[in-house]
C-alpha atoms as a printed R data frame, in Angstrom:
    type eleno elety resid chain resno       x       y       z
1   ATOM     1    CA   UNK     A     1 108.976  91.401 102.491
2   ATOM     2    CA   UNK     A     2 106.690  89.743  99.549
3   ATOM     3    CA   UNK     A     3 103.266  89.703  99.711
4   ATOM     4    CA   UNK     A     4 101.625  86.799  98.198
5   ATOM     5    CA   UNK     A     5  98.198  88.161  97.046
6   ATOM     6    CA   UNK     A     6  96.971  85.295  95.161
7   ATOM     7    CA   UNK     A     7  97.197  83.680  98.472
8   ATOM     8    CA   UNK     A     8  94.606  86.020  99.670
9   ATOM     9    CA   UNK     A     9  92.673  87.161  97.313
10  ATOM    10    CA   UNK     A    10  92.529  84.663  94.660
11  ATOM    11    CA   UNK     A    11  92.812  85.387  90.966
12  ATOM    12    CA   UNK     A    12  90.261  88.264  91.404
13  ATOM    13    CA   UNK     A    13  91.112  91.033  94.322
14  ATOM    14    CA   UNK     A    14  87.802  92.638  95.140
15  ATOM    15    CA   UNK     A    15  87.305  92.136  99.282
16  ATOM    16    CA   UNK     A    16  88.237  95.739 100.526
17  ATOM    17    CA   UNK     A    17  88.840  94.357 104.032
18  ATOM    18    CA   UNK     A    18  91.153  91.752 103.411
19  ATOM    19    CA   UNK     A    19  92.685  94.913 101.133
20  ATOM    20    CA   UNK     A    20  92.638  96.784 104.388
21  ATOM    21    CA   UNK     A    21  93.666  94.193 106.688
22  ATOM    22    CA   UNK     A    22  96.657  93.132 104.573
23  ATOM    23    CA   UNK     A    23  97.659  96.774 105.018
24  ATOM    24    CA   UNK     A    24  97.344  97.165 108.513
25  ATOM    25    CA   UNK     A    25  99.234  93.367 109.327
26  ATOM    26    CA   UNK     A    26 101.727  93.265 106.789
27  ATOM    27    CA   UNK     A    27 102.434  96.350 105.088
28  ATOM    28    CA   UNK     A    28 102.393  98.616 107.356
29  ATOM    29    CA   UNK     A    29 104.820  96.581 109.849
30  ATOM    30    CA   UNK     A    30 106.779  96.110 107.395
31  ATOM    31    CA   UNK     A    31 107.497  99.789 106.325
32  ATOM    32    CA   UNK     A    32 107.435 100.714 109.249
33  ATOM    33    CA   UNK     A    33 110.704  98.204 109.810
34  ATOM    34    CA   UNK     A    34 112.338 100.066 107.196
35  ATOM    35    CA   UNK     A    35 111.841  96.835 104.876
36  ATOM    36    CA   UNK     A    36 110.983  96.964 101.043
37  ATOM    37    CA   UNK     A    37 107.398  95.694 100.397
38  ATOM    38    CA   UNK     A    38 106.885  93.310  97.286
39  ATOM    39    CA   UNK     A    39 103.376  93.223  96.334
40  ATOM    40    CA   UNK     A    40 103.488  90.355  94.170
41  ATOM    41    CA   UNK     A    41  99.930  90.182  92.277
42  ATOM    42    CA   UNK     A    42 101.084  87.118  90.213
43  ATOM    43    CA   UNK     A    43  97.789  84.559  89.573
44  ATOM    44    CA   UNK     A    44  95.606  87.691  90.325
45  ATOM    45    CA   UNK     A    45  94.161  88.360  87.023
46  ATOM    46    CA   UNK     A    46  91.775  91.222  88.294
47  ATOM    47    CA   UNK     A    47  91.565  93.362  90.759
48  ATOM    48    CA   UNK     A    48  88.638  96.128  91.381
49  ATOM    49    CA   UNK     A    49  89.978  99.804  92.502
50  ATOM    50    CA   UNK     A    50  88.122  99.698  95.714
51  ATOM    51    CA   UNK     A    51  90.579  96.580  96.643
52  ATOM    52    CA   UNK     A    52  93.685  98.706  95.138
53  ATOM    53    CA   UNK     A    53  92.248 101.940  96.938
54  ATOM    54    CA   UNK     A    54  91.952 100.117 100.143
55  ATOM    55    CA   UNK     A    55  95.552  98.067 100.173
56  ATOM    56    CA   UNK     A    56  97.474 101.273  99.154
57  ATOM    57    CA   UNK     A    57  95.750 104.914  99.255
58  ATOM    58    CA   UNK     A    58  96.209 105.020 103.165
59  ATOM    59    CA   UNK     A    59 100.334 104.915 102.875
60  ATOM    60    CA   UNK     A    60 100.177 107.762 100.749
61  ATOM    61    CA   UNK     A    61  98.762 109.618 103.279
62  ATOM    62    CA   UNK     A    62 101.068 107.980 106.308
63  ATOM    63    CA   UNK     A    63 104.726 108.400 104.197
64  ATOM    64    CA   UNK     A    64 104.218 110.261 101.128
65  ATOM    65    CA   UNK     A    65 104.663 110.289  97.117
66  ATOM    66    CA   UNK     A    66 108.198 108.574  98.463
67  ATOM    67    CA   UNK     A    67 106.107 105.161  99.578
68  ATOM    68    CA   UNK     A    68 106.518 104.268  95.636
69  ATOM    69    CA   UNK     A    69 110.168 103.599  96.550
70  ATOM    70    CA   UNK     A    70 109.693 101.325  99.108
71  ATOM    71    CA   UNK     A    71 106.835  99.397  98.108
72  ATOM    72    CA   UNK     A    72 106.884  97.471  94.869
73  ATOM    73    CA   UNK     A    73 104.216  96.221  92.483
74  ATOM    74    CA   UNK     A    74 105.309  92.465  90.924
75  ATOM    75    CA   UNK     A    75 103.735  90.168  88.094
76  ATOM    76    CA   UNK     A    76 100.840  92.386  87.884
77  ATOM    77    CA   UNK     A    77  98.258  91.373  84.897
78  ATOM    78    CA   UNK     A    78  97.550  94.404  82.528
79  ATOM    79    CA   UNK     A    79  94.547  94.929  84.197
80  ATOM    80    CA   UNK     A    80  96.008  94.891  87.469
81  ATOM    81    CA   UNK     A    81  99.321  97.308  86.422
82  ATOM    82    CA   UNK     A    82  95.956  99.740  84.783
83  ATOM    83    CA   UNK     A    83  93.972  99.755  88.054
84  ATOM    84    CA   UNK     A    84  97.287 100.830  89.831
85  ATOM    85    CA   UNK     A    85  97.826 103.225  87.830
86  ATOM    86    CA   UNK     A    86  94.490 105.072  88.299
87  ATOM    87    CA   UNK     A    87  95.223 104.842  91.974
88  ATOM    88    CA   UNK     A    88  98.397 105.959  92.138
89  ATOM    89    CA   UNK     A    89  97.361 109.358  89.804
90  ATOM    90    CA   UNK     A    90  94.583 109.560  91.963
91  ATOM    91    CA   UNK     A    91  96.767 109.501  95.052
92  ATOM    92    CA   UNK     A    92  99.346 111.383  93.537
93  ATOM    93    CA   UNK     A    93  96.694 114.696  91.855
94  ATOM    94    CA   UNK     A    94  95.638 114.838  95.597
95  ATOM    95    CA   UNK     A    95  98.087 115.543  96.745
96  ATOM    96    CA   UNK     A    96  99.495 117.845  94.435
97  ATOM    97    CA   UNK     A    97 102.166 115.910  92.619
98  ATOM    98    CA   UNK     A    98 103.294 115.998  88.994
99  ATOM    99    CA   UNK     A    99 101.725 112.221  87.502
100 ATOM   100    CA   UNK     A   100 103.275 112.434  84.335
101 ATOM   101    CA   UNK     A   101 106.616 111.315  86.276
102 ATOM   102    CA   UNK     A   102 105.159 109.084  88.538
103 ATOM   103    CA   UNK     A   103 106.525 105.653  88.052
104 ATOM   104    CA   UNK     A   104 105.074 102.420  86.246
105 ATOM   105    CA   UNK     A   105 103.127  99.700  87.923
């Protein structure tokens, strides 16, 4: 499943409950239907890390480090692929895992 989020965020991702709600309608469902999950951030330019916290932090917690193989990150601008990243180590330190393999945005 892709996930247009131009579409519904515009080219700056800030809302933290459309963050939320796109993770409870779509990507949840979808993971939970053993489908891949394409977040495709192209048109996006900028996105604030209470949006990124919001969309993703919460399926660490439900399915592990092992979410980053099932959900994907596409077209992301380098400010978008930097906020990510902070997440993800964030994500990742609490809950005891190694970042310095964790994989790229």
């Amino acid at each position: 499943m892709t996930i247009d989020l131009f579409q519904k965020t515009g080219a700056f991702a800030e809302n933290k409950d459309v963050a939320r709600d796109i993770r409870v309608r779509d990507i949840i469902p979808a993971l939970e239907r053993h489908e891949e999950v394409i977040l495709d951030f192209a048109g996006v330019g900028a996105a604030t890390q209470s949006f990124v916290h919001a969309l993703i932090s919460d399926l660490f917690r439900q399915y592990g480090n092992g979410v980053l193989d099932r959900v994907a990150f596409r077209s992301c601008s380098e400010a978008v692929k930097q906020i990510i990243r902070i997440v993800v180590d964030y994500m990742q330190e609490g809950m005891g895992i190694d970042t310095e393999d964790a994989p790229e945005a």
